[in-house]
C-alpha positions in Angstrom: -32.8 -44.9 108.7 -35.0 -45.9 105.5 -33.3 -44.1 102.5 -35.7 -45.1 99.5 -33.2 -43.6 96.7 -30.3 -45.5 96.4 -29.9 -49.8 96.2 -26.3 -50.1 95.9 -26.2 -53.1 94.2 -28.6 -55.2 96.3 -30.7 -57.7 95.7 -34.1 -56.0 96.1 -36.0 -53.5 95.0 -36.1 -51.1 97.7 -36.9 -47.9 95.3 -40.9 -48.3 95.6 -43.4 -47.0 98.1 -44.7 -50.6 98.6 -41.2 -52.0 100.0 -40.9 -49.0 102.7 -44.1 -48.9 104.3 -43.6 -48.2 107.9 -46.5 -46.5 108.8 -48.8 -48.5 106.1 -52.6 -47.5 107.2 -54.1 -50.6 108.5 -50.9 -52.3 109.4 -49.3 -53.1 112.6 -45.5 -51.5 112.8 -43.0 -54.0 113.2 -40.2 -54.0 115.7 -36.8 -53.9 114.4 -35.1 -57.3 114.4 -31.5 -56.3 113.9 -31.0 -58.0 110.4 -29.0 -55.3 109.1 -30.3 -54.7 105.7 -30.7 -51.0 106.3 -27.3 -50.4 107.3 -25.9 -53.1 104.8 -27.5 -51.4 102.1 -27.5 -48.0 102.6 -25.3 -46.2 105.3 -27.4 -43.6 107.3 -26.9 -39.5 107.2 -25.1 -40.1 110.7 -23.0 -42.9 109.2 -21.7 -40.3 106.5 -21.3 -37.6 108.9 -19.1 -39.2 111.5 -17.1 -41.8 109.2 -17.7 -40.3 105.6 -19.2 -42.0 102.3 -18.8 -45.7 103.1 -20.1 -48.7 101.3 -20.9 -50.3 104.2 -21.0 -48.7 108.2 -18.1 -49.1 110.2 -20.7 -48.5 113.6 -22.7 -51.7 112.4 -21.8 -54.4 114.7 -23.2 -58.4 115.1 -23.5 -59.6 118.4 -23.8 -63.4 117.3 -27.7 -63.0 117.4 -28.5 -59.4 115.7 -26.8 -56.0 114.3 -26.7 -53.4 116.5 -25.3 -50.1 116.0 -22.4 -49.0 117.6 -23.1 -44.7 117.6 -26.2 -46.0 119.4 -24.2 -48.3 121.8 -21.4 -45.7 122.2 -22.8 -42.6 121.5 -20.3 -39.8 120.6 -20.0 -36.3 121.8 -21.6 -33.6 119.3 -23.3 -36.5 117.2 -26.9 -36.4 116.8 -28.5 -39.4 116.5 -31.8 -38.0 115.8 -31.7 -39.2 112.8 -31.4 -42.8 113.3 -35.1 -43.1 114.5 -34.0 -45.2 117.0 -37.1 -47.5 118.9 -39.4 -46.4 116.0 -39.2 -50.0 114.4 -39.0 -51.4 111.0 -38.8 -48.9 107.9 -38.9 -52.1 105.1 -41.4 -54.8 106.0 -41.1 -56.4 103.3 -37.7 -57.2 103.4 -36.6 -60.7 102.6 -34.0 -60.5 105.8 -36.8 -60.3 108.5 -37.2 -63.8 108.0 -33.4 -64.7 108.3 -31.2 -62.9 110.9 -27.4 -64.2 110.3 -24.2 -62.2 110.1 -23.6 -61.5 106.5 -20.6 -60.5 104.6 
């Protein structure tokens, strides 16, 4: 989930229209490489829902090559995961961590 109000202290400037650009006219959507940075930086509305305001997502999960999410992976009963926009790719392609997938703290 791409969440363009809050940066919680990272690095990057995620609070402009150019960073989250999808669906960018002209551009080719990217798939989602697991970096994290979405979930790392700002927990999804299902995130707060089923584990409350958290700094960072209990669900996310590295598999030694990517982040997955663990609602996803386990899905709960009575959770919608709607939405995660799951399979609808990258909502930051500009971010810095597409180039560098690693665990991180």
């Amino acid at each position: 989930m791409c969440d363009t109000d809050n940066n919680n202290g990272s690095d990057y400037d995620n609070g402009s229209d150019e960073f989250f650009s999808p669906r960018e006219p002209g551009l080719p959507e990217l798939d989602c490489l697991g970096c994290g940075w979405c979930c790392l930086d700002n927990p999804c509305e299902v995130s707060h829902t089923v584990y409350g305001y958290t700094p960072r997502c209990p669900a996310l999960e590295w598999t030694g090559a990517r982040y997955v999410c663990a609602l996803v992976l386990r899905p709960q009963q009575g959770v919608d995961l709607t939405p995660l926009f799951v399979g609808q790719g990258c909502c930051a392609r500009h971010n810095p961590w597409r180039g560098e997938v690693r665990r991180r703290g």
